[in-house]
C-alpha atoms as one frame of an Amber mdcrd trajectory, in Angstrom:
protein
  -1.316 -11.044  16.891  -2.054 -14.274  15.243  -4.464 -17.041  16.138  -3.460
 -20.154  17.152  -5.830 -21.878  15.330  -6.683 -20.374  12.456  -3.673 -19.162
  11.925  -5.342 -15.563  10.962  -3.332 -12.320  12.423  -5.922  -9.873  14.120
  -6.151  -6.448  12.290  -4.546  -4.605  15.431  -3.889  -5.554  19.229  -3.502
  -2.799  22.044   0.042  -2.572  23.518   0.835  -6.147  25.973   2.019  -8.875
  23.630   1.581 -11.605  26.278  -1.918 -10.915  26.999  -2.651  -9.256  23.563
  -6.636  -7.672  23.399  -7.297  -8.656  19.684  -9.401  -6.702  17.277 -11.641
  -9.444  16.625 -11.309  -8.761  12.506  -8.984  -9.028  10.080  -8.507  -8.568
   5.818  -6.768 -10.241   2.718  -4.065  -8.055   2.906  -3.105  -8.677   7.112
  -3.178 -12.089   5.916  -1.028 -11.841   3.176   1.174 -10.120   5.464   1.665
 -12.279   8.406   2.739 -14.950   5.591   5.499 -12.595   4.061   6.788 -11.762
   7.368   6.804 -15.551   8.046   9.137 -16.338   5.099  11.607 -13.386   6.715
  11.485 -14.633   9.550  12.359 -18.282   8.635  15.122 -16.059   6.234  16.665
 -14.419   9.369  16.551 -17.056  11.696  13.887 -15.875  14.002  12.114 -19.346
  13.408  12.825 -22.660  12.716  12.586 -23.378   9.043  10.101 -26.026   9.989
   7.908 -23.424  12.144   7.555 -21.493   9.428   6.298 -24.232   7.452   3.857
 -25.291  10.214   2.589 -21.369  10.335   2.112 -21.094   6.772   0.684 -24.343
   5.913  -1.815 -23.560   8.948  -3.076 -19.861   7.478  -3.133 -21.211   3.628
  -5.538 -24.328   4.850  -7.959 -22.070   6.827  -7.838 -19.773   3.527  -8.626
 -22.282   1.347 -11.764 -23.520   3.627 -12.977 -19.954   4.226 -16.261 -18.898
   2.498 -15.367 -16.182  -0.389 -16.748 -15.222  -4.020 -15.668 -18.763  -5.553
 -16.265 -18.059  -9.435 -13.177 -15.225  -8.982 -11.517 -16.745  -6.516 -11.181
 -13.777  -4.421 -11.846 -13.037  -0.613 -13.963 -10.736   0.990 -12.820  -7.920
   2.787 -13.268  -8.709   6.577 -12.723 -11.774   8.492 -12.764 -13.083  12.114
  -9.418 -14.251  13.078 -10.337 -16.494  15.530 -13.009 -18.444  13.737 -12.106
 -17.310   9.638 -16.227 -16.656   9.345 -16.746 -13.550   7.119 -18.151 -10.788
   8.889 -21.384  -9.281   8.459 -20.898  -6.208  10.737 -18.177  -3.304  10.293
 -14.934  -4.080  12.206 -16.215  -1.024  14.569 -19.334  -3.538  15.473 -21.741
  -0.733  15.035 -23.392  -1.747  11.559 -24.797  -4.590   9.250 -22.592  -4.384
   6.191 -22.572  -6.207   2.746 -19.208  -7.821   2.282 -16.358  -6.605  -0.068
 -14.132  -8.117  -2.469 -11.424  -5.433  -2.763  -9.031  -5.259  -5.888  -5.796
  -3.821  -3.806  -6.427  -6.145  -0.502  -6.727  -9.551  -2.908  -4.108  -8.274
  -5.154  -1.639  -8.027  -1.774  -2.859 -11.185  -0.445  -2.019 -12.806  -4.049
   1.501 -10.965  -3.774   2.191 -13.404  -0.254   1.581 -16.055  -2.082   3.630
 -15.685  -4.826   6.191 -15.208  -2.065   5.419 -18.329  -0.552   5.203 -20.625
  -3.427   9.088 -20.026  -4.318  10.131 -19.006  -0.642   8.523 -22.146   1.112
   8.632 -25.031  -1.696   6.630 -27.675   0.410   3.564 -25.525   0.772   3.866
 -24.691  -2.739   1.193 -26.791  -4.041  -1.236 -25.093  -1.561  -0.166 -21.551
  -2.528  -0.770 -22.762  -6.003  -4.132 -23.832  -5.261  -5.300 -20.539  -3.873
  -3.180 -17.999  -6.407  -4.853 -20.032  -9.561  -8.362 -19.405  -8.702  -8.039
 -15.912  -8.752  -8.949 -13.980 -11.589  -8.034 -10.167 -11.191 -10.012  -9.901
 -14.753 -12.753  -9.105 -12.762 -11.923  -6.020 -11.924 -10.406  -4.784 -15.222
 -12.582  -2.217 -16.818 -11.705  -1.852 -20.577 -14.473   0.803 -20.996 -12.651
   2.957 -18.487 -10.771   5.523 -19.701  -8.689   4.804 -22.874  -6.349   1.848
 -21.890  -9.008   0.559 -18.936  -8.413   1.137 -15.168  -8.728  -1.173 -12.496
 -12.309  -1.044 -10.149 -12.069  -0.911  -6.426 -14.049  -3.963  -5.933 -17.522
  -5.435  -5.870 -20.439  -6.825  -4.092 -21.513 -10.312  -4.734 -24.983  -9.271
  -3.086 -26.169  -5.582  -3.834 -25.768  -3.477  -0.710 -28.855  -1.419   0.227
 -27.349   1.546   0.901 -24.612   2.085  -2.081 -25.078   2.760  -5.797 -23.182
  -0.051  -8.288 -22.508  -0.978 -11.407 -23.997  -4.841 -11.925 -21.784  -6.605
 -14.330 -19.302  -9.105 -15.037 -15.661  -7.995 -16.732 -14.144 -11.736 -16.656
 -17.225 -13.194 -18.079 -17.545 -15.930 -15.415 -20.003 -16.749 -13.457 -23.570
 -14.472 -11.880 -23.067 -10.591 -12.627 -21.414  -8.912  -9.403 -22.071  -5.379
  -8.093 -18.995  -2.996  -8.959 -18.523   0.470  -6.496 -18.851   2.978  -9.168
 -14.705   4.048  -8.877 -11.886   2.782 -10.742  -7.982   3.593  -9.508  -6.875
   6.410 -11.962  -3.876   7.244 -10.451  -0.554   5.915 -11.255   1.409   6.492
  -7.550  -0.824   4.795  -5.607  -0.612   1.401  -3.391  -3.842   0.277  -5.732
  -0.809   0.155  -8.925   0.007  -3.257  -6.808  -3.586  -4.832  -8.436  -2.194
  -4.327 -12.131   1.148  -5.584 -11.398  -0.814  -8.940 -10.602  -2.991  -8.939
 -13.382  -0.258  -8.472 -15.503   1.746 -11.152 -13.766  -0.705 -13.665 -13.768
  -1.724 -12.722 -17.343  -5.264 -11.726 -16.819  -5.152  -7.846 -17.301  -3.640
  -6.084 -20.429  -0.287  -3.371 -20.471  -2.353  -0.771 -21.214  -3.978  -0.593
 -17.745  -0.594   0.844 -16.737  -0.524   3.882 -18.936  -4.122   4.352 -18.614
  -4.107   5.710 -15.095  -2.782   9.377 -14.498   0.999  10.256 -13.608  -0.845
  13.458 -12.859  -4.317  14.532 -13.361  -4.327  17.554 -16.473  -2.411  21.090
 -15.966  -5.523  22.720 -17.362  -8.113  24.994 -15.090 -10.394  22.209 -15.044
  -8.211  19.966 -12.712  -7.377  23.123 -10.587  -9.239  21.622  -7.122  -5.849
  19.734  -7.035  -3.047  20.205  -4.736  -0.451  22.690  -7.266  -0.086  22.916
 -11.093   1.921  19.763 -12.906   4.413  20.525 -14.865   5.137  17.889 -17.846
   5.786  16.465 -21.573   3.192  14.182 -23.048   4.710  10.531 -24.294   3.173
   7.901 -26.437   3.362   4.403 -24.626   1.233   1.710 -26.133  -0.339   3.889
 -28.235  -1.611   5.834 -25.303  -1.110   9.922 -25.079   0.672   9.728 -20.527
   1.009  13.092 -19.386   4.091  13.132 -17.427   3.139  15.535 -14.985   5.262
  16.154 -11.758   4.561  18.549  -8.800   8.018  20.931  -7.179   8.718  20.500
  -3.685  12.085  22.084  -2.085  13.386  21.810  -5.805  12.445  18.743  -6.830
  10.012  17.258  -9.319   8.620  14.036  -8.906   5.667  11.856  -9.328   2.909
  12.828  -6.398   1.128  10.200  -4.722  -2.228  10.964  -3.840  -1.668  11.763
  -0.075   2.054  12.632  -0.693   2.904   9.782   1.952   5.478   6.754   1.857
   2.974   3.640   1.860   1.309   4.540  -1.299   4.235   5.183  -2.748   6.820
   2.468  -1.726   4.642  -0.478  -0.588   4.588  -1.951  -3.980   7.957  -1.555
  -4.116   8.567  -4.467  -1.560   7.150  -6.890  -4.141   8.423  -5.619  -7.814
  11.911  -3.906  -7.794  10.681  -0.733  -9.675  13.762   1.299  -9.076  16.021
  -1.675 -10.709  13.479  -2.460 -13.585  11.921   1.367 -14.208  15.262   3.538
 -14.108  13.891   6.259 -15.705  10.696   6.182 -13.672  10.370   4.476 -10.360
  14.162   4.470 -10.007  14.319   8.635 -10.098  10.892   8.991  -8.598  11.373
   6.721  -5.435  14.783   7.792  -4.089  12.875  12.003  -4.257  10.175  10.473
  -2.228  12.249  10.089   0.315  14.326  12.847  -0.025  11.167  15.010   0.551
   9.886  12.674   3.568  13.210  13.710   4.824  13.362  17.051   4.268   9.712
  18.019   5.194  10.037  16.583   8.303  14.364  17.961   8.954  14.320  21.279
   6.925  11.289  22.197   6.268   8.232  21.415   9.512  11.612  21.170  11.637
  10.127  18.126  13.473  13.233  16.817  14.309  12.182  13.362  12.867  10.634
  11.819   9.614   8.439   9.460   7.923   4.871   9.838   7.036   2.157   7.232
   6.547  -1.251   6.553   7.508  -1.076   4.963  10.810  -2.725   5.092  14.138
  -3.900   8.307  15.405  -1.542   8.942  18.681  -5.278  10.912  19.779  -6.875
   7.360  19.228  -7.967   5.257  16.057  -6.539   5.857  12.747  -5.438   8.783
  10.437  -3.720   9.464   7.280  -0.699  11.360   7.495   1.967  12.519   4.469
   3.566  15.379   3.124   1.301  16.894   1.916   2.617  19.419  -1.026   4.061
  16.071  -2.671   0.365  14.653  -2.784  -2.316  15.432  -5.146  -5.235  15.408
  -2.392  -6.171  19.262  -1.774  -7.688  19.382   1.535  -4.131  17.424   2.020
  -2.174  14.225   4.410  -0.625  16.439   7.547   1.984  15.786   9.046   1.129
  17.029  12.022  -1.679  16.400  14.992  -3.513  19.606  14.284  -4.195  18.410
  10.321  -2.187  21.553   9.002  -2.794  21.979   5.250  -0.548  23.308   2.642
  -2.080  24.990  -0.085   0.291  26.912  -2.570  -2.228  27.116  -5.491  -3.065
  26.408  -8.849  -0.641  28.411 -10.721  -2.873  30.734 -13.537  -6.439  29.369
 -12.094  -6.623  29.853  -8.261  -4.875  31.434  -5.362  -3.649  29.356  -2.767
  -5.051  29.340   1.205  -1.854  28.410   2.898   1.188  28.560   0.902   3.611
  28.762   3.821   2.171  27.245   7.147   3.139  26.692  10.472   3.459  23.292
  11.122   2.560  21.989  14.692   2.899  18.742  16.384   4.162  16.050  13.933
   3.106  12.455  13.859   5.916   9.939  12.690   5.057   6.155  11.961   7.794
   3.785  12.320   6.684   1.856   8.834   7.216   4.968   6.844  11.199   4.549
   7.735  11.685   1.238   7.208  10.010   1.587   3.864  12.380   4.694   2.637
  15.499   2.357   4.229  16.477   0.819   0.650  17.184   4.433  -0.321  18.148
   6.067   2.321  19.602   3.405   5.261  21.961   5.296   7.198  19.083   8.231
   7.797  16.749   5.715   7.966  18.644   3.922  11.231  19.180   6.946  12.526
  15.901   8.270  12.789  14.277   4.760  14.016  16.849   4.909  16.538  15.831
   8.123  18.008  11.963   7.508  17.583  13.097   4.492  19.618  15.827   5.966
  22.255  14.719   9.767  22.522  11.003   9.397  21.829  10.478   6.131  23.433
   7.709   4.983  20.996   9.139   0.981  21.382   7.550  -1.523  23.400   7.751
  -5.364  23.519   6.774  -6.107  20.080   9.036  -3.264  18.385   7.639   0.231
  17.815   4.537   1.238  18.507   2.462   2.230  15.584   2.988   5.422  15.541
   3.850   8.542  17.943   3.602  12.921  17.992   7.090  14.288  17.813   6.639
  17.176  20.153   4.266  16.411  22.586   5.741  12.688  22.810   2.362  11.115
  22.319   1.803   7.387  21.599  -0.488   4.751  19.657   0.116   2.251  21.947
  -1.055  -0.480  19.586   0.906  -2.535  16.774  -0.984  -2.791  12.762  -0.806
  -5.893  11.065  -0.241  -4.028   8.004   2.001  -1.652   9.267   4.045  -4.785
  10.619   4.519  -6.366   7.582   5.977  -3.467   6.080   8.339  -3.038   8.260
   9.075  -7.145   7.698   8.849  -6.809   3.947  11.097  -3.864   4.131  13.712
  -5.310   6.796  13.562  -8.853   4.308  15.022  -6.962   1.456  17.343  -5.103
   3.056  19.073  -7.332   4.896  17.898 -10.660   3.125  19.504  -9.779  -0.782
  16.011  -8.257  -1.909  14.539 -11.732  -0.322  10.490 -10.129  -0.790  11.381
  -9.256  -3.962  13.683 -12.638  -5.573  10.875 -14.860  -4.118   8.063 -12.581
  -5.854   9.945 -11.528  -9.226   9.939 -14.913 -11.096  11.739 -15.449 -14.599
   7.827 -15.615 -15.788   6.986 -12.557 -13.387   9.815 -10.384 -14.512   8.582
 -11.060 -18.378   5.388  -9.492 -17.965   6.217  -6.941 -15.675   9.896  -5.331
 -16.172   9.894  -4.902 -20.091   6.338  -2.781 -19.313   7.594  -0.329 -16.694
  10.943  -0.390 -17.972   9.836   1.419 -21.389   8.399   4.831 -19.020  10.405
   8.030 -18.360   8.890  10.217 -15.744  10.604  13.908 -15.809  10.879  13.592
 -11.959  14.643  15.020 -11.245  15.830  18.153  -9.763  13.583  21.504 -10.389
């Protein structure tokens, strides 16, 4: 997937491995994860400990050279992988577009090198380099909501066809362009951006409680997937609902899609179940649960595990279960985009409380993610996606693949790659992602923060 000479991994490449049709772009976060998969693979022997020094030193000195926003220190969204230019036209090639600085894809990118700099000690100096020019103070919004939320990014140019917000949070350097939303939501991937602000000490605690466990049980949230249920706690001075949604008798946490990756991606980096016990470590072990069961028990797919991933139809799709997201028109599980509606308990009737699920779409990433909770179901299920459903080709399962009709994207995601990596690294490597991010200095900043929450996720 990877460049020889820049050392960038492509976004994507179509099935052959030896003659691999590259996507021609790539982000911050592929990046970051083609250098955490490099320290596992050094970990597990795959390569030479001096190969993986050669590979990372290689991607960190094209990173430092490439063009980005310099006073934050932060890249811009899209790349070419074979030359490291930004790119001024969508990865589809149709249109011009104004480049990006994204909050979640610089905070993931910052994550690898926090990996890196205690993983791979001789290209610390270079990790250093990059990680202490960025300032995730940028995007910290203490006007948002009581506590401040994080933004989803900015423009260092205005874009001509998109409404901002032209400021500066950190205070350094020309005013930017901010897109007008913030992450509000607690069980999201985006969480990842605070955790780095709050490791790096740029962003303030309350962030954390400021975004929403659930949104309010009141009428005036009722557009949302089913009624919370919760106690309101005082953390930081901050009023936190702790709302939770029921699925097949459980109460947990939603995501907003109701799908592993939002959920359990962060995960890889800060050891939530070990640090939050009364949170993340009820919460995260029922996320899987209901992955499980959804696609077991209750759609009777014969198989689990849904993520976003590649569309088995062609291009790309979100996928979850969808009664443990928030999102009302809902993640499937299934090719035909079959939506669970139950209702908003007191406030609206529901449109499909009990539907007929149809051909379900599994992605690979989604199991190896859920395999620190659940590892024997987890190696049982890859092994039949691999053995019954044949979704594995010469550079380990396919992205993703329909359960009944036997359908399959053909094509491996850089992202969806380094999950599995990040996941298999911790695993079987003693937590290795996680030791190599979670410094003494990391852990003081983060754990006592997270560690202070109880959700009221548990059985119903």
């Amino acid at each position: 997937m990877t460049d020889e000479r820049t050392g960038l991994p492509a976004d994507n490449i179509g099935d052959s491995v030896t003659n691999p049709a590259r996507s021609n772009y790539t982000s911050p976060t592929n990046i970051g994860g083609y250098l955490w998969s490099t320290v596992v693979a050094r970990h597990l022997g795959i390569i030479s400990p001096q190969e993986s020094l050669r590979r990372i030193t290689q991607t960190l000195t094209t990173m430092r050279d490439a063009v980005h926003h310099v006073p934050s220190g932060m890249y811009f969204n899209w790349y070419d992988e074979a030359t490291g230019a930004v790119r001024y036209v969508d990865p589809d090639g149709t249109r011009p577009i104004t480049p990006f600085v994204s909050s979640v894809d610089n905070a993931w990118f910052a994550c690898a090198l926090m990996v890196v700099r205690n993983a791979e000690p001789r290209a610390r100096a270079l990790a250093d380099l990059l990680l202490n020019r960025m300032n995730f103070k940028y995007y910290y919004n203490p006007a948002a909501r009581s506590g401040g939320l994080m933004r989803g990014g900015f423009f260092e140019t205005p874009p001509p066809d998109e409404a901002t917000d032209k400021g500066n949070h950190a205070g350094v350097g020309p005013d930017v362009y901010y897109r007008k939303f913030h992450y509000d939501t607690c069980n999201t991937e985006a969480r990842i951006a605070g955790y780095v602000g709050f490791a790096l000490n740029q962003v303030p605690h309350t962030q954390y409680f400021a975004t929403y466990r659930t949104f309010p049980d009141t009428c005036d949230w009722s557009w949302v997937e089913q009624k919370p249920k919760g106690v309101h706690r005082t953390y930081l001075g901050l009023d936190v609902f702790e709302g939770t949604y029921e699925y097949r008798g459980m109460r947990l946490v939603p995501s907003w899609g109701g799908d592993m990756f939002e959920s359990l991606m962060p995960d890889l980096f800060v050891p939530e179940a070990t640090w939050a016990p009364r949170s993340w470590g009820i919460n995260h072990p029922l996320t899987v649960r209901a992955q499980i069961e959804h696609g077991l028990d209750d759609a009777k797919y014969g198989y689990w595990g849904f993520s976003p991933a590649s569309n088995p139809k062609g291009g790309y799709s979100v996928y979850g279960v969808d009664a443990i997201g928030m999102d009302p028109t809902g993640y499937p599980s299934d090719l035909e985009g079959t939506n669970y509606d139950a209702g908003f308990e007191g406030c609206r009737e529901g449109t499909n409380p009990n539907p007929t699920y149809g051909d379900g779409v599994v992605t690979p990433h989604a199991a190896f993610l859920a395999m620190a909770y659940a590892p024997r179901q987890a190696i049982e299920n890859l092994s039949k996606i691999e053995n019954t459903l044949h979704a594995y080709g010469a550079g380990g399962f396919y992205d993703s693949v329909a359960t009944k009709s036997g359908l399959i994207a053909k094509r491996y995601l850089a992202l969806d790659q380094a999950m599995v990596m990040g996941a298999i690294g911790n695993v079987f490597g003693n937590d290795l992602v996680r030791r190599n991010f979670a410094s003494r200095t990391v852990e003081q900043r983060i754990r006592p923060l997270i560690a202070m929450e109880q959700f009221e996720s548990g059985d119903a």
